[in-house]
TILUMRO-581667 format. One record per residue (C-alpha): residue number from 1; residue in three letters; z, y, x. Coordinates in nm, 3 decimals, always signed. Layout:
<rs>
R/NUM/ALA/Z/Y/X
...
</rs>
This chain:
<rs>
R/1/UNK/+0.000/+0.000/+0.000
R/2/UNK/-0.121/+0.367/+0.102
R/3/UNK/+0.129/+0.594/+0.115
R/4/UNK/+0.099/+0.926/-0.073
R/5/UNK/+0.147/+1.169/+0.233
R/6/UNK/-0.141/+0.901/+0.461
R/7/UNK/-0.394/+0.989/+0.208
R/8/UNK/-0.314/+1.360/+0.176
R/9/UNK/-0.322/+1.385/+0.545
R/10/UNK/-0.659/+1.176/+0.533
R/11/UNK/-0.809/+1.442/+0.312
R/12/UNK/-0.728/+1.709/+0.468
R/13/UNK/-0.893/+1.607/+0.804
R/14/UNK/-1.173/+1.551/+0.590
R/15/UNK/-1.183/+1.894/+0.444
R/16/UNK/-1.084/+2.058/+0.795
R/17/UNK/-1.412/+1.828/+0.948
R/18/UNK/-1.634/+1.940/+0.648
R/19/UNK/-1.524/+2.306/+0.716
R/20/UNK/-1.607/+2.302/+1.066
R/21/UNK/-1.948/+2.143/+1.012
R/22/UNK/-2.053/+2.385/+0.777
R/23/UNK/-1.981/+2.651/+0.964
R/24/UNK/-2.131/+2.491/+1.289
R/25/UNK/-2.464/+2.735/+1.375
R/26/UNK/-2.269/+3.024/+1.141
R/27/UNK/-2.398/+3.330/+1.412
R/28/UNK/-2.562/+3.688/+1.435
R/29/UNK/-2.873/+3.648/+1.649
R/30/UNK/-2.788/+3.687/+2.014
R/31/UNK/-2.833/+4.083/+2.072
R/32/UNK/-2.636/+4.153/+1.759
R/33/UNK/-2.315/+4.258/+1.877
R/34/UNK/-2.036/+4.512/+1.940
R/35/UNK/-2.161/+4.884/+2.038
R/36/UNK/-2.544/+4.830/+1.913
R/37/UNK/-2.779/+5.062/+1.797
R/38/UNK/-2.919/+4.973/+1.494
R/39/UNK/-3.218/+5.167/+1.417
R/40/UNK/-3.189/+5.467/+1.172
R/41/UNK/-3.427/+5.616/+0.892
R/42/UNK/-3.664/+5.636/+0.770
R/43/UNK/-3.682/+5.284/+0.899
R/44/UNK/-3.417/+4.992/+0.803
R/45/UNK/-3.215/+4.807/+1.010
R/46/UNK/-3.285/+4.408/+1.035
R/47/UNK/-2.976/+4.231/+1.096
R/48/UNK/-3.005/+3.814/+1.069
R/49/UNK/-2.889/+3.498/+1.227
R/50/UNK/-2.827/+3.139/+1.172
R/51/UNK/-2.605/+2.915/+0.919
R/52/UNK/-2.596/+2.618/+0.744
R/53/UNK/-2.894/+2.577/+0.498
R/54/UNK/-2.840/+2.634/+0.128
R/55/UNK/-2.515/+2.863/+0.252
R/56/UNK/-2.539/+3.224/+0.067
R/57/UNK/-2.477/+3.504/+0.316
R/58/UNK/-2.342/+3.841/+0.201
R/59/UNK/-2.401/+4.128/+0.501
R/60/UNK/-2.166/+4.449/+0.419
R/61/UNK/-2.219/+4.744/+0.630
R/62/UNK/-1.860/+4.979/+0.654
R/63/UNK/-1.773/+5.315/+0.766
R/64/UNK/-1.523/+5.219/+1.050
R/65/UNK/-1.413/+4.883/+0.918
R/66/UNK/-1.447/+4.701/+0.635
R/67/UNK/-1.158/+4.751/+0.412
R/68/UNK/-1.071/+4.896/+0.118
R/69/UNK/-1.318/+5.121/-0.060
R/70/UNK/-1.535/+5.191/+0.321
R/71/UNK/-1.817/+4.982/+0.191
R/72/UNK/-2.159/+5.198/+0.195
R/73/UNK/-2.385/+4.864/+0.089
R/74/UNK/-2.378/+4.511/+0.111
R/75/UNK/-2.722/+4.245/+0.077
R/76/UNK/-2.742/+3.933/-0.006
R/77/UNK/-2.944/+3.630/+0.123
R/78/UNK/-2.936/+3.260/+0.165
R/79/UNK/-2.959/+3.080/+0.450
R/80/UNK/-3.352/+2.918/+0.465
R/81/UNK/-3.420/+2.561/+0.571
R/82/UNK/-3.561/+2.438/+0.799
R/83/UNK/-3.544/+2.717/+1.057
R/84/UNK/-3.159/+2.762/+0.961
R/85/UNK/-3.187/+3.063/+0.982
R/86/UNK/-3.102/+3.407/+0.784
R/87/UNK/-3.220/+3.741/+0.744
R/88/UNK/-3.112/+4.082/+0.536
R/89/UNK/-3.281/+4.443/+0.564
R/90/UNK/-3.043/+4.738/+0.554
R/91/UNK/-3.111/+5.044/+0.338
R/92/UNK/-3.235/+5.312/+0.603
R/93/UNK/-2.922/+5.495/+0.749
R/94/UNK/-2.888/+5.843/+0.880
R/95/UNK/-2.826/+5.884/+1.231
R/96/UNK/-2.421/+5.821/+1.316
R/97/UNK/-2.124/+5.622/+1.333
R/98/UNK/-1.927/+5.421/+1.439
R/99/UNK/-1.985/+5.173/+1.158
R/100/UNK/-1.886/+4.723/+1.070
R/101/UNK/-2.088/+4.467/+0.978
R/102/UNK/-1.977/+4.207/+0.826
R/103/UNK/-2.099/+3.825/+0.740
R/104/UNK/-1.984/+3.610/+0.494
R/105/UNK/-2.114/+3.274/+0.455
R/106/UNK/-2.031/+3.056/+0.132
R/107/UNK/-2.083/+2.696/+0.081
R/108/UNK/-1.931/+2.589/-0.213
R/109/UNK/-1.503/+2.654/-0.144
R/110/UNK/-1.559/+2.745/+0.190
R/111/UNK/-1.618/+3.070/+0.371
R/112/UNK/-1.721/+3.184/+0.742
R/113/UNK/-1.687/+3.597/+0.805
R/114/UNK/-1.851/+3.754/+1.119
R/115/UNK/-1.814/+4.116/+1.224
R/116/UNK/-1.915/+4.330/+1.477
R/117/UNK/-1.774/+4.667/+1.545
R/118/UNK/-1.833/+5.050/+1.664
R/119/UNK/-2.206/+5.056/+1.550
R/120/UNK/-2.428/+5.325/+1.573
R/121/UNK/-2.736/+5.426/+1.366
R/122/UNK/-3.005/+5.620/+1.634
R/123/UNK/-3.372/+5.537/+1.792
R/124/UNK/-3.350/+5.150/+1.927
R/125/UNK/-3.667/+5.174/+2.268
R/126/UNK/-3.741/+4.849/+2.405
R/127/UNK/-3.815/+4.868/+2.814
R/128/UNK/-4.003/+4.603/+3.011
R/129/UNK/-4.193/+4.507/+3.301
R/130/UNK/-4.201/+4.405/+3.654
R/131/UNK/-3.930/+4.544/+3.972
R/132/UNK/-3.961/+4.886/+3.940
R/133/UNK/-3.856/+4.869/+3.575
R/134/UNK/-3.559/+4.618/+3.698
R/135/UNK/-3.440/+4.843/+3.975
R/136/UNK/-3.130/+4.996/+3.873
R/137/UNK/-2.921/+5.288/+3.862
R/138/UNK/-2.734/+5.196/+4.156
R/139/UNK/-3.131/+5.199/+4.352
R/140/UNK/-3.219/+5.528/+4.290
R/141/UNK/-3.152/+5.879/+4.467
R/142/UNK/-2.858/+6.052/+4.352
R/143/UNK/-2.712/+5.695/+4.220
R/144/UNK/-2.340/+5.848/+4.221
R/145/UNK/-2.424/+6.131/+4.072
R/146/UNK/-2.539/+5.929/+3.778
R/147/UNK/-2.295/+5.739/+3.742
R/148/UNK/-2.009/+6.009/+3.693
R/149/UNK/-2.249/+6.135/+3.421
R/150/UNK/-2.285/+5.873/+3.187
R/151/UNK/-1.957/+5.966/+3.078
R/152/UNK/-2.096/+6.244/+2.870
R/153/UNK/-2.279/+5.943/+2.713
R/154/UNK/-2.101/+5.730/+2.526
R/155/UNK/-2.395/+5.694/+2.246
R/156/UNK/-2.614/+5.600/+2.468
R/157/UNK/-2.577/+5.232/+2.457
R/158/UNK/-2.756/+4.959/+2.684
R/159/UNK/-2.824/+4.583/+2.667
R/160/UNK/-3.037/+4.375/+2.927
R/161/UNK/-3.210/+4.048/+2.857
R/162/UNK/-3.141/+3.736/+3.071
R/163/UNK/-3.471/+3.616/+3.369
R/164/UNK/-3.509/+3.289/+3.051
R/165/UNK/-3.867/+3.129/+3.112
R/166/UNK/-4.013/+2.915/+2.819
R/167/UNK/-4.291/+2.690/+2.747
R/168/UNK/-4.308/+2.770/+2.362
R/169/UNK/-4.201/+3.090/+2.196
R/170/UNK/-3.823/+3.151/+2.156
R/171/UNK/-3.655/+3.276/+1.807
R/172/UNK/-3.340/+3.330/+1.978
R/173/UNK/-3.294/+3.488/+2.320
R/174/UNK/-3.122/+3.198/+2.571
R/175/UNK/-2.918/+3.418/+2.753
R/176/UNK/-2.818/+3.770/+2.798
R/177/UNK/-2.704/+3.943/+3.123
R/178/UNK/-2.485/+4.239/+2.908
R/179/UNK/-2.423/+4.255/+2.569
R/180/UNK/-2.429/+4.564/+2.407
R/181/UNK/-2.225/+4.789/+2.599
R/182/UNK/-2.110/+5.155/+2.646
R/183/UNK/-2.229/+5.279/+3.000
R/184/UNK/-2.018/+5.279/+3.287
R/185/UNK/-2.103/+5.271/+3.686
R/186/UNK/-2.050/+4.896/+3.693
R/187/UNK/-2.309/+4.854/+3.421
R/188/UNK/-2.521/+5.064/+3.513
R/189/UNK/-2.555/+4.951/+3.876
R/190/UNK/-2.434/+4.601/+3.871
R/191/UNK/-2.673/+4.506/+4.195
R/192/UNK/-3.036/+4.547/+4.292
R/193/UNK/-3.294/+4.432/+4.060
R/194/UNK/-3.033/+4.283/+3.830
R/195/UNK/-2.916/+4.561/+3.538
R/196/UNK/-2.909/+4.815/+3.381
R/197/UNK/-3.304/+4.889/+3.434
R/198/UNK/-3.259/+5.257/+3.593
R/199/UNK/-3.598/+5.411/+3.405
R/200/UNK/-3.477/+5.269/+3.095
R/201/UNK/-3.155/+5.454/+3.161
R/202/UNK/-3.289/+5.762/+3.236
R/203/UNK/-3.543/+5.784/+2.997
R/204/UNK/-3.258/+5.731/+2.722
R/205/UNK/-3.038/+5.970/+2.870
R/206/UNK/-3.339/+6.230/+2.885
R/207/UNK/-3.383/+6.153/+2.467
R/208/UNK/-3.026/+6.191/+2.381
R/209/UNK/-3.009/+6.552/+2.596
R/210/UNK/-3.324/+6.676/+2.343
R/211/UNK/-3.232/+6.480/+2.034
R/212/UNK/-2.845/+6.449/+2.008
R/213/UNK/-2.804/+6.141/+1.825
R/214/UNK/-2.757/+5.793/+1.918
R/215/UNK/-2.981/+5.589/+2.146
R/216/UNK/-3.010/+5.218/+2.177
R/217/UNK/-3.172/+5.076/+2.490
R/218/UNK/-3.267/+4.683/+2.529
R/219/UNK/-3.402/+4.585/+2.876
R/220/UNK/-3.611/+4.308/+2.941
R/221/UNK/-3.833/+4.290/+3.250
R/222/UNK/-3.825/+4.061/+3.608
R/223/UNK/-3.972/+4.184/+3.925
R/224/UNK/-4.305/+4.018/+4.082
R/225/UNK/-4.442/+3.922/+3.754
R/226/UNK/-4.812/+4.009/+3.609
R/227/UNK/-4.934/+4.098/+3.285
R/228/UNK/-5.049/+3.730/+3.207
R/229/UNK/-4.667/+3.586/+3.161
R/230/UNK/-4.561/+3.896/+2.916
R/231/UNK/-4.856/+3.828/+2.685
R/232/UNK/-4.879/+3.585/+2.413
R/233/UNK/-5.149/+3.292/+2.426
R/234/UNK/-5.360/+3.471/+2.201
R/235/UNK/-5.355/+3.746/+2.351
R/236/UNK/-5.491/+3.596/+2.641
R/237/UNK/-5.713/+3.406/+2.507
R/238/UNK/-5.886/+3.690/+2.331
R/239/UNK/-5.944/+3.865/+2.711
R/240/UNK/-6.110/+3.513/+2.802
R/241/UNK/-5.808/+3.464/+3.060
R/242/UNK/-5.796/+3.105/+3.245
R/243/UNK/-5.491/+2.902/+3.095
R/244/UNK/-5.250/+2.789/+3.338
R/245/UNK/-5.005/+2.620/+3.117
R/246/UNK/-5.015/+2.282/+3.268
R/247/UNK/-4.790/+2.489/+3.571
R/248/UNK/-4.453/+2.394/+3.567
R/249/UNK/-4.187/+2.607/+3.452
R/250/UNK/-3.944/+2.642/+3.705
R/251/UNK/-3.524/+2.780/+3.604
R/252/UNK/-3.427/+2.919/+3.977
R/253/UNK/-3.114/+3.089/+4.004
R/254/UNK/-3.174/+3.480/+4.039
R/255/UNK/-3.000/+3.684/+4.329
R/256/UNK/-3.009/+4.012/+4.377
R/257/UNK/-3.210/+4.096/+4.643
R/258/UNK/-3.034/+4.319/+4.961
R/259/UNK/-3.115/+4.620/+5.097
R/260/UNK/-3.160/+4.549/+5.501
R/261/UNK/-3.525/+4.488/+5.613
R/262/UNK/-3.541/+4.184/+5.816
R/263/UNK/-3.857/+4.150/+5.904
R/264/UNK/-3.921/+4.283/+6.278
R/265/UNK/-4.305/+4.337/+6.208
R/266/UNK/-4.488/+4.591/+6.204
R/267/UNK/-4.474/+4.637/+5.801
R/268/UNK/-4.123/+4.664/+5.798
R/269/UNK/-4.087/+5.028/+5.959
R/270/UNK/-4.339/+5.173/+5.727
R/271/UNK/-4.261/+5.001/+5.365
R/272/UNK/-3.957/+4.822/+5.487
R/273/UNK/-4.047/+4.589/+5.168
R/274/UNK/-3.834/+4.306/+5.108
R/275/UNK/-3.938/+4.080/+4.896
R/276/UNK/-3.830/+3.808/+4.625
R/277/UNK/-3.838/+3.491/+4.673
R/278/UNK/-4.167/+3.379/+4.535
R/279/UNK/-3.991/+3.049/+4.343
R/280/UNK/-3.818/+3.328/+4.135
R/281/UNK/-4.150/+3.491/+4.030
R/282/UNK/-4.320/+3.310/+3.708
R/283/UNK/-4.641/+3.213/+3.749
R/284/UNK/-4.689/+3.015/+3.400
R/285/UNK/-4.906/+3.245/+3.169
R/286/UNK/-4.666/+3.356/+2.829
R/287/UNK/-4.382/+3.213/+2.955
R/288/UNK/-4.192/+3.554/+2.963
R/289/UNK/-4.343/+3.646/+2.620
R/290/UNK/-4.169/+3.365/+2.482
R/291/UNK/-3.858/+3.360/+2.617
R/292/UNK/-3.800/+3.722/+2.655
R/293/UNK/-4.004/+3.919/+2.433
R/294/UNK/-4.067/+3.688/+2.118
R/295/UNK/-3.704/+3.678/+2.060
R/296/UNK/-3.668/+4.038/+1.971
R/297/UNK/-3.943/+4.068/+1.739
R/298/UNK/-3.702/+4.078/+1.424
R/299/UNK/-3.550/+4.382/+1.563
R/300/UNK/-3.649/+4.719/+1.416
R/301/UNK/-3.800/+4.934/+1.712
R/302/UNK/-3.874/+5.314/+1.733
R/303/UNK/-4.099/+5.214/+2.092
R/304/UNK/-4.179/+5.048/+2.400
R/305/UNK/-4.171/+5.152/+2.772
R/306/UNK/-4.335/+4.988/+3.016
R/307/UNK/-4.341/+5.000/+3.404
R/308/UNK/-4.554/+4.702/+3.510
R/309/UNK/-4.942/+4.633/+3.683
R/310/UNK/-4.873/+4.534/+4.074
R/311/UNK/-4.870/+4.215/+4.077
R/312/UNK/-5.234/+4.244/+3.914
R/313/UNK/-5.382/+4.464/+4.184
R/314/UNK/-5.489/+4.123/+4.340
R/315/UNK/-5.462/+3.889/+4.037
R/316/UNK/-5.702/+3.934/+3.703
R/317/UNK/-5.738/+4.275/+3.816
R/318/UNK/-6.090/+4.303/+3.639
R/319/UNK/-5.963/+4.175/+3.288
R/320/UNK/-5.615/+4.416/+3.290
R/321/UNK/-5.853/+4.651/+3.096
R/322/UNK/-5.902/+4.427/+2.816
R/323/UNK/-5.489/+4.267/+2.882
R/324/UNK/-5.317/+4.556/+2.872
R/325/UNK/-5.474/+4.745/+2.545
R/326/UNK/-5.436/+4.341/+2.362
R/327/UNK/-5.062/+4.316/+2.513
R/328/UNK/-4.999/+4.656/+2.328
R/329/UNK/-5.180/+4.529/+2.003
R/330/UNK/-4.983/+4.222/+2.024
R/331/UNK/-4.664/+4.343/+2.040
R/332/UNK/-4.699/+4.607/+1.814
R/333/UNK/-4.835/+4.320/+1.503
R/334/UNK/-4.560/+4.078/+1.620
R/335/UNK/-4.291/+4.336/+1.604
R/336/UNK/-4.416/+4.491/+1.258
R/337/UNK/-4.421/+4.156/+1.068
R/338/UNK/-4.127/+4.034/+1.266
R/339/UNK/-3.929/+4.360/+1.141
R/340/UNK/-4.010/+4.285/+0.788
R/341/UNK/-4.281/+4.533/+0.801
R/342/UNK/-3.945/+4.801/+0.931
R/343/UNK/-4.115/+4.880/+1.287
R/344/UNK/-4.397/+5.091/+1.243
R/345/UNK/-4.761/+4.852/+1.317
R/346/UNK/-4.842/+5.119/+1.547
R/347/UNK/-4.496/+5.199/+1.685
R/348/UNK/-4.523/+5.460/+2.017
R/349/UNK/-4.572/+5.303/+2.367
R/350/UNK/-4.492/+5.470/+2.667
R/351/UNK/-4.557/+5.337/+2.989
R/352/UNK/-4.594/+5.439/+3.390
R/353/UNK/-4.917/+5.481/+3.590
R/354/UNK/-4.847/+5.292/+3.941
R/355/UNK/-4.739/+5.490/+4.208
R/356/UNK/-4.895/+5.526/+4.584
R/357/UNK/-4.742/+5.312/+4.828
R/358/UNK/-4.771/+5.273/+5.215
R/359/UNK/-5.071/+5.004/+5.275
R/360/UNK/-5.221/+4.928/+5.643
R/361/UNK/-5.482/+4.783/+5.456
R/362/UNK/-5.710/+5.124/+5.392
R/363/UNK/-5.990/+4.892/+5.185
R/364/UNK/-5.797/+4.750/+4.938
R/365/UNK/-5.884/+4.899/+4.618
R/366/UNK/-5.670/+4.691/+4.366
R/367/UNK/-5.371/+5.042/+4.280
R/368/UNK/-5.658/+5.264/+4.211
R/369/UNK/-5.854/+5.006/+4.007
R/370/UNK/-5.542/+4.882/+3.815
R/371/UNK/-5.442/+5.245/+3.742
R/372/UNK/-5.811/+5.337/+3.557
R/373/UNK/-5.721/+4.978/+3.341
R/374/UNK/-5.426/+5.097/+3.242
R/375/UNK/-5.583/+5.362/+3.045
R/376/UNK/-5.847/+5.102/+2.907
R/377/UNK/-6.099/+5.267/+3.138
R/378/UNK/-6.064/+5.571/+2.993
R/379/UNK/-5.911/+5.753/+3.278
R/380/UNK/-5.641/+5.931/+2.959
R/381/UNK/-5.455/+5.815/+2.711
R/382/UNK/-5.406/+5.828/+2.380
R/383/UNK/-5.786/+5.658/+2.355
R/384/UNK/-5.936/+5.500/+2.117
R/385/UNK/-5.836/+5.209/+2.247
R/386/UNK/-5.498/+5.271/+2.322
R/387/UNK/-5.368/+5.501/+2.046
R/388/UNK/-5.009/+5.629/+2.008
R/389/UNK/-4.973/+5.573/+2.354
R/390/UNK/-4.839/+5.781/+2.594
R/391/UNK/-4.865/+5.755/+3.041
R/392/UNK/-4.616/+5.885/+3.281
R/393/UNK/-4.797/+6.002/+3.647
R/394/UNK/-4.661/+5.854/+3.968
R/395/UNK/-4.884/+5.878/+4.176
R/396/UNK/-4.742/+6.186/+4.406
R/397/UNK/-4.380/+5.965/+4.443
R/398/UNK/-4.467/+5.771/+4.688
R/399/UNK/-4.116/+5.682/+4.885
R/400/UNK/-4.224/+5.533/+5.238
R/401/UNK/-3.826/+5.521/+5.285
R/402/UNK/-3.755/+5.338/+5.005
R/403/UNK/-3.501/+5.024/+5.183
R/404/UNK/-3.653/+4.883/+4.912
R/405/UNK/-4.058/+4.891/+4.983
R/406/UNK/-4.303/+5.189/+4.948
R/407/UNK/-4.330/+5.009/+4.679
R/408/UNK/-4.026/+5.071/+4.517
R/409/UNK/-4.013/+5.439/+4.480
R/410/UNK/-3.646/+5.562/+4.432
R/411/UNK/-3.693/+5.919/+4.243
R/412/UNK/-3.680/+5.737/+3.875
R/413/UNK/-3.587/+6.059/+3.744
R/414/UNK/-3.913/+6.169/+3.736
R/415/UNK/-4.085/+5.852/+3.621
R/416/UNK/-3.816/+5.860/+3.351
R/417/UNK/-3.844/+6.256/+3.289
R/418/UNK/-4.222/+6.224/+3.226
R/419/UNK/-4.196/+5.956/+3.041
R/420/UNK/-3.964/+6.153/+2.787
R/421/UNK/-4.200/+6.398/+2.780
R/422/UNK/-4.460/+6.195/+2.646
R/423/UNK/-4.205/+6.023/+2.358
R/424/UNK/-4.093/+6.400/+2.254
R/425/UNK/-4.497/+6.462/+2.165
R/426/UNK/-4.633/+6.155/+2.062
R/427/UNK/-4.272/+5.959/+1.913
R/428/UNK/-4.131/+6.280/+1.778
R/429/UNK/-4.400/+6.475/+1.703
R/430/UNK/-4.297/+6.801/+1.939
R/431/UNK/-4.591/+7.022/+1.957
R/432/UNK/-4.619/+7.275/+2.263
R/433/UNK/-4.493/+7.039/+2.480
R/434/UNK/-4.699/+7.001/+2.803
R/435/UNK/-4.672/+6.577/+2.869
R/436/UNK/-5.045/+6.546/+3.062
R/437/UNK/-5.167/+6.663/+3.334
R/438/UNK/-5.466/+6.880/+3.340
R/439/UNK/-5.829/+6.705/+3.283
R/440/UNK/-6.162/+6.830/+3.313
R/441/UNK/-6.377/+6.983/+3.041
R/442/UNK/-6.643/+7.062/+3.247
R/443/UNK/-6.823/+6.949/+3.584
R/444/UNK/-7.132/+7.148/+3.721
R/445/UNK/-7.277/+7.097/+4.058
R/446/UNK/-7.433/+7.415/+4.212
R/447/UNK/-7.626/+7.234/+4.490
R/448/UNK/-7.841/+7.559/+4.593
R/449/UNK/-7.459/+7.714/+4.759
R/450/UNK/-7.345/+7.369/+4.803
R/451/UNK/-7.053/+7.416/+4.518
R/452/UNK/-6.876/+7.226/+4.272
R/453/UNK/-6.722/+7.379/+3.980
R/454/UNK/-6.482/+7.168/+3.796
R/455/UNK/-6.362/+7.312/+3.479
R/456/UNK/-5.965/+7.176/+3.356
R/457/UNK/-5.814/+7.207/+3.019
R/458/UNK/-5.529/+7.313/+3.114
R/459/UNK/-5.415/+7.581/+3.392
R/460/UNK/-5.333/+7.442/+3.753
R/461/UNK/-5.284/+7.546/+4.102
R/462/UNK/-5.363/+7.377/+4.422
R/463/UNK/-5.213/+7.437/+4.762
R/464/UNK/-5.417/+7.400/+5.096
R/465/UNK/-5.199/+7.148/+5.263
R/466/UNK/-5.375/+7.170/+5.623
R/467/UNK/-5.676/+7.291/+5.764
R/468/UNK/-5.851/+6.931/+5.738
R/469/UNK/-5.816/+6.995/+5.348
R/470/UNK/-6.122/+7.096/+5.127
R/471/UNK/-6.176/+7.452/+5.071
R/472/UNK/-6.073/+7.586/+4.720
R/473/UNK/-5.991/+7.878/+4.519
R/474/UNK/-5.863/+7.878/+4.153
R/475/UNK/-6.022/+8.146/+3.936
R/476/UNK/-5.883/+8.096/+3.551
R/477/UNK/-5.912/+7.704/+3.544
R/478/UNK/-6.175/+7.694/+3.728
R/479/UNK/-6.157/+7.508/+4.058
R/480/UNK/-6.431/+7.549/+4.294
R/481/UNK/-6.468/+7.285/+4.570
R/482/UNK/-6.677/+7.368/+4.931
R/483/UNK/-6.907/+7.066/+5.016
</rs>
């Protein structure tokens, strides 16, 4: 005979087991966490996860916490099998804060709550690309000096992206390197080519100075990486890009790479470059799109920077006109439908024109070819093939100091600065703003006085340098060159 206490104790194992399986799974997505930015109106706010299928899921978004009568709206959804996953769209929010979300999960007599805390409503920018959008704060001039400042910005909030490579696209990031987080100098300058991304920094700290309201920047990029492994397969495929799929993905463990030069060479004195390890760079087409990229795409965006094209001075360098303009495309579509149609289908993308660099090899051609694809072949942008877009010059920043490489320029501020410039015009719609630099209207070749007149847009002034320069003289944007 069973005694009466044996069975109740039974059951309630039972019920504690059948609690804890129901809520196994019961999660925000990964980058949904303390301190983020959600992004405000007119756009809403995506916020999803995963739970037990069948399980309804009640979001409630609170002014400071949720208690009492602080509620300002709550959605309901249910969690969708097979996927396991859920997904509400907030009613588009002012910019502000701090607000809670809250979770609830119910199955039946059970119930699961989640909540994350001190949220902000602002513009969420996504940054990405190869080692000079990973170099961080603690890489670039003035790096103390930037880190007592961030102190005066506290709404400013970053999050970086774990180096995750994957064969098939991600819904979930598989890592992150910081959550969500309030900048500080550790943060901010954890090591070299680790976090937070320095330009991505910058270019948020630049936004808050002119706009005043919260900021929300999520950093994905890894260093020695080309176009071809942040791109989807269809992307690629539509460029007519070889497949290299059958290349196996390789997991190394990522160290920060160290100032000293080592080499003895003769390339160490003038770029001083040290390199990464080339087991750390992916070579597998779309294996960063998946694993770092795809698993945004829910998120509701206000933009993209991007800082990325050396490794493809020397690898598809011909096709990065047609990569580049379908890599914008494609993110841009994914994002939108991802978003529940919240991120705009043409959503502002910023990115950086690649900078000079010390070379010994005075034939190779690949910077100055990869800089004219980045604009499509155009030579501007906004194009018609790139439209909304936006370029940041970097051409005059060469850094032959750099501990870092030539390569590696260290005066972000101005990459970021510029880069600003071009979101306050085309992102925010700022009109007598000067973001480009001048072009010409107008080109007429006087060969009988051996002159060329070059007629800009826009008024500029050149300095004679030395006496091996051209001869010039401005005369109201007009710059006449002596053959």
């Amino acid at each position: 005979m069973v005694s009466l206490g044996s069975v109740f104790g039974l059951l309630l194992l039972v019920i504690v087991r059948a609690s804890r399986s129901a809520g196994i799974g019961f999660r925000f997505a990964s980058y949904i966490d303390n301190y983020m930015v959600l992004q405000k109106e007119p756009s809403g706010a995506v916020i999803w996860g995963f739970g037990t299928p069948g399980a309804t899921v009640t979001v409630t978004l609170c002014q400071g916490q949720c208690q009492g009568q602080d509620t300002i709206m709550k959605k309901v959804t249910s969690v969708n099998a097979p996927s396991n996953t859920w997904m509400v769209v907030l009613d588009p929010m002012k910019p502000g804060g701090p607000f809670e979300v809250m979770a609830q999960q119910t199955l039946g007599a059970m119930n699961l709550t989640l909540k994350v805390h001190d949220v902000l409503f602002g513009d969420v920018w996504l940054c990405s690309g190869q080692s000079n959008m990973q170099m961080t704060v603690l890489q670039v001039f003035n790096a103390s000096k930037e880190f007592s400042d961030a102190a005066a910005y506290q709404s400013v909030r970053i999050f970086s992206v774990s180096l995750v490579q994957a064969e098939e696209e991600l819904e979930d990031l598989d890592n992150v390197d910081l959550s969500w987080s309030k900048p500080t100098a550790g943060n901010l300058g954890h090591g070299n080519f680790t976090y937070m991304s320095a330009v991505c920094w910058l270019f948020g700290r630049y936004l808050y100075d002119t706009l005043q309201y919260p900021i929300g920047l999520v950093s994905s990029s890894w260093g020695g990486t080309p176009i071809e492994v942040w791109s989807s397969r269809r992307t690629l495929k539509a460029c007519g890009v070889p497949n290299t799929r059958d290349e196996r993905v390789l997991q190394p463990e990522i160290k920060p790479v160290r100032n000293e030069c080592k080499s003895e060479g003769s390339l160490c004195p003038l770029g001083r470059f040290v390199p990464l390890p080339s087991v750390t760079r992916p070579v597998t087409h779309s294996v960063l799109w998946n694993a770092m990229i795809h698993p945004l795409c829910n998120m509701t965006l206000k933009g993209v920077v991007w800082y990325q094209g050396e490794n493809n001075a020397n690898y598809n360098r011909d096709l990065y006109s047609c990569m580049f303009p379908a890599l914008i495309d494609d993110w841009r579509q994914t994002f939108h439908y991802g978003s529940q149609g919240q991120t705009e289908r043409f959503f502002p993308f910023g990115f950086v024109q690649l900078s000079s660099y010390v070379s010994t090899n005075m034939s190779d051609y690949g910077f100055p070819e990869i800089r004219w694809h980045q604009t499509a072949d155009f030579g501007f942008v906004p194009n018609l093939k790139m439209p909304n877009t936006f370029m940041a010059v970097a051409m005059d920043l060469c850094d032959r100091d750099s501990p870092f490489g030539s390569i590696h320029p260290r005066d972000k501020q101005t990459v970021a600065y510029r880069l600003h410039l071009g979101a306050r015009a085309l992102a925010y719609g700022e009109t007598n703003l000067t973001f480009q630099g001048p072009l010409p209207k107008k080109i007429e070749l006087l060969a009988h006085n051996g002159l060329l007149n070059l007629m800009y847009d826009q008024e500029i002034q050149v300095q004679r340098q030395d006496n091996k320069s051209f001869e010039h003289f401005i005369s109201q944007r007009k710059l006449r060159i002596m053959l």
